[in-house]
C-alpha positions in Angstrom: 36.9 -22.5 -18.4 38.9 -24.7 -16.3 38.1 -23.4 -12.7 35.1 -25.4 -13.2 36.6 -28.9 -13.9 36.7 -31.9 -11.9 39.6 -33.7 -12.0 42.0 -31.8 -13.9 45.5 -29.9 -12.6 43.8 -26.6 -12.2 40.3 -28.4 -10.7 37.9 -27.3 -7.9 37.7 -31.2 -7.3 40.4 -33.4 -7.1 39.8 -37.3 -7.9 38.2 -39.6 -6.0 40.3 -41.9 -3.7 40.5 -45.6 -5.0 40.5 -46.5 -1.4 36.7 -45.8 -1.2 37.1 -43.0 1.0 35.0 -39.8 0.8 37.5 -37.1 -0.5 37.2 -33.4 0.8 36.3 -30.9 -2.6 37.7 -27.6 -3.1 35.7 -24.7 -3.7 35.8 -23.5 -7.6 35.3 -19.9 -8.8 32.5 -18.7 -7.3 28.9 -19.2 -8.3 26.0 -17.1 -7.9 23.1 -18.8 -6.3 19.9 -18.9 -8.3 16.8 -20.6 -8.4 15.0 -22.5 -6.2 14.5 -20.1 -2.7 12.3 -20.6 0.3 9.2 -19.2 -0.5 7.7 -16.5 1.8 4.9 -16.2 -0.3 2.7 -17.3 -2.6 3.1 -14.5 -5.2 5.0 -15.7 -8.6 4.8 -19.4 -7.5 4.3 -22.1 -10.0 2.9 -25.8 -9.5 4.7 -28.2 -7.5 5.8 -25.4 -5.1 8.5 -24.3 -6.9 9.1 -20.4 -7.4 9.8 -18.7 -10.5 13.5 -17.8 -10.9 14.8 -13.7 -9.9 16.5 -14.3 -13.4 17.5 -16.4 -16.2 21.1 -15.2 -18.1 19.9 -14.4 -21.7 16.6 -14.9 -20.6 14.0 -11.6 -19.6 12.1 -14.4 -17.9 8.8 -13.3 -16.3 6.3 -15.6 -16.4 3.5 -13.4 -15.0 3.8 -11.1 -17.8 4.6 -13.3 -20.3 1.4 -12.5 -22.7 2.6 -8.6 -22.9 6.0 -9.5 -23.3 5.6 -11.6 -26.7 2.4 -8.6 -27.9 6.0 -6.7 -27.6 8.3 -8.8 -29.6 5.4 -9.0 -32.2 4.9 -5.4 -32.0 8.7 -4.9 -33.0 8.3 -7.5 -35.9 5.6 -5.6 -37.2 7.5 -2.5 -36.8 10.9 -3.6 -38.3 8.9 -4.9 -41.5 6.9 -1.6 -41.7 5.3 -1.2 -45.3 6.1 -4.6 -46.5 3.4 -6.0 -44.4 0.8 -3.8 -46.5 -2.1 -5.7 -46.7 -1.5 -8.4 -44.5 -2.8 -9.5 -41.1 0.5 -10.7 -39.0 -0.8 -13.8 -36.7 0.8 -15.1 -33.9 1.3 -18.0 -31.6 2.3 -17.9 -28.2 4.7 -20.8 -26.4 3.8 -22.0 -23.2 5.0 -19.9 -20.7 7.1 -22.5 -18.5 8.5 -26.2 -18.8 8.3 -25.6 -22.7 11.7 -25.8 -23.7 13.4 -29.5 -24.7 17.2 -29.1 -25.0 19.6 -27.7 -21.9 22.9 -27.2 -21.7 24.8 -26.3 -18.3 28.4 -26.4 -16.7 28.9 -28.0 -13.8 30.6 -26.4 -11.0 31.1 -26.8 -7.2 29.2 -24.7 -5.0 29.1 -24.5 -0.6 25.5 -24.9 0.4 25.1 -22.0 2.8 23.2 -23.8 5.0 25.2 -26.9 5.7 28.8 -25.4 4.6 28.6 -28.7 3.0 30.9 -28.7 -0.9 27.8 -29.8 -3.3 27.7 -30.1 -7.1 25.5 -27.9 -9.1 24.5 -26.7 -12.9 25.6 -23.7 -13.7 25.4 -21.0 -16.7 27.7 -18.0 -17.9 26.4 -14.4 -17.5 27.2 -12.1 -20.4 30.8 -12.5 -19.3 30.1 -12.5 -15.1 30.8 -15.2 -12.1 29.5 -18.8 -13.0 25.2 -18.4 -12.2 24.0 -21.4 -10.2 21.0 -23.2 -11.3 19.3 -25.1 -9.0 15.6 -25.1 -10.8 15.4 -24.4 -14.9 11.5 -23.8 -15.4 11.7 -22.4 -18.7 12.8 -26.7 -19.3 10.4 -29.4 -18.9 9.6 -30.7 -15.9 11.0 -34.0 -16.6 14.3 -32.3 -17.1 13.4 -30.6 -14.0 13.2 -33.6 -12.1 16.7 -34.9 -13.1 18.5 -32.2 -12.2 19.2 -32.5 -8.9 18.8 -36.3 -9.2 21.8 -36.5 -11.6 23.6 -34.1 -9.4 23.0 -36.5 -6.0 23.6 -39.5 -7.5 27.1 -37.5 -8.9 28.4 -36.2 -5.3 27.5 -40.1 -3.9 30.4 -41.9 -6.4 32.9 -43.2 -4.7 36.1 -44.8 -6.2 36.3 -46.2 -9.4 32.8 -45.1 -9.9 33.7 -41.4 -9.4 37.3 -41.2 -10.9 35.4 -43.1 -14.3 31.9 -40.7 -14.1 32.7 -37.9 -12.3 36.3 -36.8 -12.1 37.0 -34.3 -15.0 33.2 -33.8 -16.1 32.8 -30.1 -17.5 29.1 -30.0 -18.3 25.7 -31.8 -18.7 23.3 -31.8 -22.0 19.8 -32.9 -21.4 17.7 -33.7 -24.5 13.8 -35.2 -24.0 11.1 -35.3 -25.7 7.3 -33.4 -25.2 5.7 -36.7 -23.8 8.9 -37.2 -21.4 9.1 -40.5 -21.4 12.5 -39.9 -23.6 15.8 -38.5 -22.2 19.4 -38.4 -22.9 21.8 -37.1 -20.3 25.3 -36.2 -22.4 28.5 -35.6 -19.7 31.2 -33.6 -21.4 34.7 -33.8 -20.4 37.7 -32.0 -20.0 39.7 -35.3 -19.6 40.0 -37.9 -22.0 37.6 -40.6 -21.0 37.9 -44.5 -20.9 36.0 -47.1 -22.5 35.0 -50.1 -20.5 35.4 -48.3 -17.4 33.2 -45.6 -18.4 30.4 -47.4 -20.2 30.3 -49.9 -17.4 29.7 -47.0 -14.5 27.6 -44.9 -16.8 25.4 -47.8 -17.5 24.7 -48.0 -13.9 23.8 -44.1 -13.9 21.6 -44.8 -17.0 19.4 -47.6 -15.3 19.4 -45.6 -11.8 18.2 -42.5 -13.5 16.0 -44.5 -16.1 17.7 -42.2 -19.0 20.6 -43.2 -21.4 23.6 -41.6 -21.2 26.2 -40.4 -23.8 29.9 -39.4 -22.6 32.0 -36.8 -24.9 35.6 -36.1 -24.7 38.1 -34.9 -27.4 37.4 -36.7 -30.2 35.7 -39.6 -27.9 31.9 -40.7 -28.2 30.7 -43.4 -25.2 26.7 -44.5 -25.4 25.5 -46.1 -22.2 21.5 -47.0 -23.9 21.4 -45.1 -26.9 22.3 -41.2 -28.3 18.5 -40.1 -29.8 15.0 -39.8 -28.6 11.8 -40.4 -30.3 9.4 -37.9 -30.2 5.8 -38.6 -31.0 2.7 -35.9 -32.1 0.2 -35.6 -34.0 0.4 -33.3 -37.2 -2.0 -32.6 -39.1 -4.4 -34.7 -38.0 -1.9 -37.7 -38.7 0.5 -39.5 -35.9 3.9 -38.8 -36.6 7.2 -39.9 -35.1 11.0 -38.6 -35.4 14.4 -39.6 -34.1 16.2 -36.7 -32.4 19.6 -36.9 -32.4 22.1 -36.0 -29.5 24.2 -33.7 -30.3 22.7 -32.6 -33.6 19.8 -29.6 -34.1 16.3 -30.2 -33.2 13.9 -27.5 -32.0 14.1 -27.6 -28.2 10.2 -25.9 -28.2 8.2 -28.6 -28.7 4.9 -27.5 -28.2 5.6 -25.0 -31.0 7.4 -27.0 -33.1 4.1 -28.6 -33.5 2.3 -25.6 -34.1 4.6 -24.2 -36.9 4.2 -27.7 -38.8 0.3 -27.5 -38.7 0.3 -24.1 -39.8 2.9 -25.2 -42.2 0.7 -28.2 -43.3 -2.3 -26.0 -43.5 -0.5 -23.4 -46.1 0.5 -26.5 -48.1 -3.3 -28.0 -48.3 -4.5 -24.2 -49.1 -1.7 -24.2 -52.2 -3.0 -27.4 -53.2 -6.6 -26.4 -53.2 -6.1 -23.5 -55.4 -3.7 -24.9 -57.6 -6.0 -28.0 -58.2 -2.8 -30.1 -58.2 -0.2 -31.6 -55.7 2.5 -30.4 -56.9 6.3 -31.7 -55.7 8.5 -30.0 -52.9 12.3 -28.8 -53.0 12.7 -28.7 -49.3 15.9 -27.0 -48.2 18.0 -27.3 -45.3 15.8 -30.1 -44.1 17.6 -31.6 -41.4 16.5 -35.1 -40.1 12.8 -34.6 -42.1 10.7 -32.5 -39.0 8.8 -30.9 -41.5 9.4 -33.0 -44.9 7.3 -36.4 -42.7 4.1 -34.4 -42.6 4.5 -32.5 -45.9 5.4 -35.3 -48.0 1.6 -36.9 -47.9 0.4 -33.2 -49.6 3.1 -33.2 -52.4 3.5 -35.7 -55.3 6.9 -35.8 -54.9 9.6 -33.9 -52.6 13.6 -33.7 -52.9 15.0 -32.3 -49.6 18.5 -31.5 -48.9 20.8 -31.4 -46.0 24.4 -31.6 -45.4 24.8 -32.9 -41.6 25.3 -36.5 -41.9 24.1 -37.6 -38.8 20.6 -35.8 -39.8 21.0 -37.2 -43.2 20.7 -40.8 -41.8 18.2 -39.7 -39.1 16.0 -38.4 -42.0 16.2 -41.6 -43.8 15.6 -43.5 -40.7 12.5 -41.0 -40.2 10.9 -41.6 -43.9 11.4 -45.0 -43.3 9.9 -44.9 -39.8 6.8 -43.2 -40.9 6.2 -45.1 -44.0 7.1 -42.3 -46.6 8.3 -43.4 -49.9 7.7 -40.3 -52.1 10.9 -38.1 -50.7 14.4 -37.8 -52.6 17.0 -37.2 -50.1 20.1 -35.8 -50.9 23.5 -35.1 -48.8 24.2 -31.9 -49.9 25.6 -28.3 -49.0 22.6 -26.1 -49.6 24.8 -23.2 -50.6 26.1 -25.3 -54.1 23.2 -26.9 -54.3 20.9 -24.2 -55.3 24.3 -22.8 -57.0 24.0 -25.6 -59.3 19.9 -24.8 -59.6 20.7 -21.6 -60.7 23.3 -22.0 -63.0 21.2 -25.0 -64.4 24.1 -27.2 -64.6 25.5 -29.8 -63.0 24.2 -32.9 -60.6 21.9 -30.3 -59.0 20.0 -29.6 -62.1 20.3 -32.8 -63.0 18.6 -34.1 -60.2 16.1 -31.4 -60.2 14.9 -31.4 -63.5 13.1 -34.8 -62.9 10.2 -33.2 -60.2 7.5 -30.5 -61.4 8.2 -28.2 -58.5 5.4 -25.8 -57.4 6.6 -24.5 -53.6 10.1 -24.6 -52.0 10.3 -24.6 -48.6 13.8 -23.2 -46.7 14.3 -23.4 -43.2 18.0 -21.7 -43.5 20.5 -20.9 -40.3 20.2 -17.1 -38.6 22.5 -16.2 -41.4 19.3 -16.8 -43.6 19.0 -17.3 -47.7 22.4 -16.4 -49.8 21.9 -15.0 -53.2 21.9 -18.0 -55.3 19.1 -19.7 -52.8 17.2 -16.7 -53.0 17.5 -15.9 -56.9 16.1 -19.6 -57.0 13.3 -19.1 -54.6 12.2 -16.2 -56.8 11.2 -18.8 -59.9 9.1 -21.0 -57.7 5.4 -20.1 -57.8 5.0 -20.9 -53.8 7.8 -19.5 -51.3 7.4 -21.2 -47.9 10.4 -19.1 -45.5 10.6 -20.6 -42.1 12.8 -17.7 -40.2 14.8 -17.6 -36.9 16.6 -14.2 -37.3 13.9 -11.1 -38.3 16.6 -9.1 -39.5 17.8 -11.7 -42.0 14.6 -12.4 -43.0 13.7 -8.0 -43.9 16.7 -8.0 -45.9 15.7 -11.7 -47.8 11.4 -10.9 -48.1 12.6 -7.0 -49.4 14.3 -9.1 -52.4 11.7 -11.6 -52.8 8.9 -9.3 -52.8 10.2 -8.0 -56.4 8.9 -10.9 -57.9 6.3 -12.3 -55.1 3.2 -11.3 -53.2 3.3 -11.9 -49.1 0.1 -13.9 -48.2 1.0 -14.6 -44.8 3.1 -14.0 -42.2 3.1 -15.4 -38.8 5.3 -15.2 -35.6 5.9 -17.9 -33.3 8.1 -17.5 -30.0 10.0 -20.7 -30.5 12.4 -18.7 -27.6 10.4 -17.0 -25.3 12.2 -14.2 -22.9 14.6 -13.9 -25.4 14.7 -11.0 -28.5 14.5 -13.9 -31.3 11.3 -16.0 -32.5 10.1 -17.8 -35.7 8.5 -16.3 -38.8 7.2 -18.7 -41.1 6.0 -16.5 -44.5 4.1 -17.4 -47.3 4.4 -15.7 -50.6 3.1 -16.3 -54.2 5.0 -15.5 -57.4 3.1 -12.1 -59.2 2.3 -13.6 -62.5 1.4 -16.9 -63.3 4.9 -19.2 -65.0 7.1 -19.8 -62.0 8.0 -22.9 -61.4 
């Protein structure tokens, strides 16, 4: 809301003074304080000497137990599936239980330190509906997001006329995005006042080199880049070294470590298919966003055709093939929804395009919402269904249609979100009879 703008007519902060001095901040709507505490004993404490947080909004965030929390969620995936699970073993992988988690998103606020009585900038978060929550320490982040917390927060209250009326006046919120190696961040301000462009860039690119980060600014319908807006994360998958540009403001998967753990499982699936098939086979990979999974996969397929609607992924995709030397993908901007609308009606530029490959797996990575009926009625003709799932209740009601016409081979859970209700299913299954596609 606005209580929590700098800048604006109804701010907690008014703007800085062009005369260079140090203006006095009003308190905003009150936050409350979480985080980092004096520690008055050793129980709970993690590296570094920081202490776990009392709570994280959204977030049943205990770190001590977090091995019987996620045996739990599994428990209740195994549950909620009940008989369609017959016969098959349900795997799991755990996250790491702190610093795992790659994208953050906070509002800034003004808080009084009750020490000093001194008017400080801090991140904040909404809980379910309650007062502003104060974060002073985010350890379910990595640590090099960590580390710029407070530094971006310092540097912030230290701005002093033109510096602060261009950076910091009006700023709503802060985005972090990095990478798993952490030598890759961009910081993205958002504000609730239009923003200008020389004057901006020129003080942001200062922040950028003090902080070592780039910087993106957002307004209404404004976009400022001080370095550049993406990262590049590097790991090795399947036993090969692979490298993507992550977009700002566009999806990515903020676990990383897991990220990389679904695509060698995912990889591993493929090289079984291949193996008992006796053939490579090619790939319809839907909802592929900027290629996380269609880079590794495309080395075990003949040929792939992915499809995605987001433009900015689109181009990071191609950027991403390019990047990693992969010339055997067809990528095409598309809405998934009337793409496999066309597939199944076997008409139009969709079948068109599709009739060229000799599919033998699709692979679908779809929103929370899951598969619609046209994507699923397609699915069922392919001889190998690879479901990569974010929502378990989607997924029952999508495998209990699928499993007319497939076999489940696998199923395995990975907690992509840990303290939260929601993980990742990826699920293998094989078409009954011999034919499909």
């Amino acid at each position: 809301g606005k209580a929590g703008r700098m800048g604006s007519a109804s701010c907690p902060i008014p703007p800085a003074s062009t005369s260079g001095r140090r203006t006095r901040w009003r308190l905003p709507c009150p936050c409350v304080p979480i985080g980092r505490t004096r520690a008055h004993s050793n129980a709970n404490q993690e590296s570094g000497g920081e202490l776990a947080l009392a709570r994280i909004p959204y977030h049943d965030y205990r770190p001590e137990r977090y091995d019987e929390i996620f045996r739990d969620k599994v428990r209740e995936i195994e549950e909620s599936f009940g008989s369609m699970l017959s016969g098959v073993e349900v795997t799991a992988q755990a996250s790491a239980p702190t610093h795992f988690r790659l994208r953050c998103r906070f509002a800034v606020s003004a808080s009084v330190d009750r020490d000093t009585g001194e008017t400080r900038l801090v991140h904040t978060l909404f809980d379910r509906g309650a007062d502003r929550v104060e974060v002073s320490s985010f350890p379910i982040a990595s640590r090099q997001i960590n580390d710029l917390m407070p530094r971006l927060m310092r540097h912030l209250e230290g701005l002093e006329g033109e510096a602060a009326a261009q950076v910091r006046d009006g700023l709503d919120a802060v985005h972090y995005l990095g990478t798993m190696r952490g030598r890759d961040v961009v910081v993205t301000l958002i504000y609730g006042r239009p923003i200008q462009g020389e004057g901006w860039k020129r003080e942001a690119t200062k922040l950028a080199e003090e902080l070592g980060v780039s910087v993106v600014g957002r307004s209404k319908g404004v976009k400022l880049v001080a370095g550049r807006d993406y990262v590049v994360e590097r790991m090795a998958v399947g036993g090969r070294d692979v490298t993507w540009k992550q977009v700002e403001g566009s999806f990515s998967n903020p676990n990383g470590g897991i990220c990389k753990d679904t695509m060698d499982h995912i990889c591993e699936l493929c090289e079984q298919i291949s193996s008992r098939e006796g053939r490579e086979g090619d790939l319809l990979d839907l909802y592929c966003g900027n290629g996380n999974y269609t880079v590794p996969l495309s080395r075990l397929f003949g040929r792939v055709l992915s499809v995605e609607i987001n433009d900015r992924l689109v181009e990071a995709a191609r950027e991403n093939m390019e990047q990693n030397g992969v010339d055997n993908v067809t990528l095409v901007r598309s809405d998934c929804l009337k793409f496999s609308a066309g597939l199944r009606a076997r008409a139009g530029p969709e079948h068109k395009c599709a009739s060229r490959f000799d599919f033998s797996t699709i692979l679908v990575d779809p929103p929370r919402a899951g598969l619609d009926p046209n994507t699923l009625e397609v699915a069922s003709r392919f001889r190998n269904v690879l479901y990569i799932s974010c929502n378990a209740d989607t997924l029952r009601t999508c495998l209990r249609a699928l499993l007319r016409t497939h076999d489940l081979r696998s199923f395995r859970v990975f907690d992509h979100f840990p303290y939260t209700k929601y993980s990742e299913c990826v699920v293998h299954l094989e078409r009954k009879e011999a034919g499909g596609r």
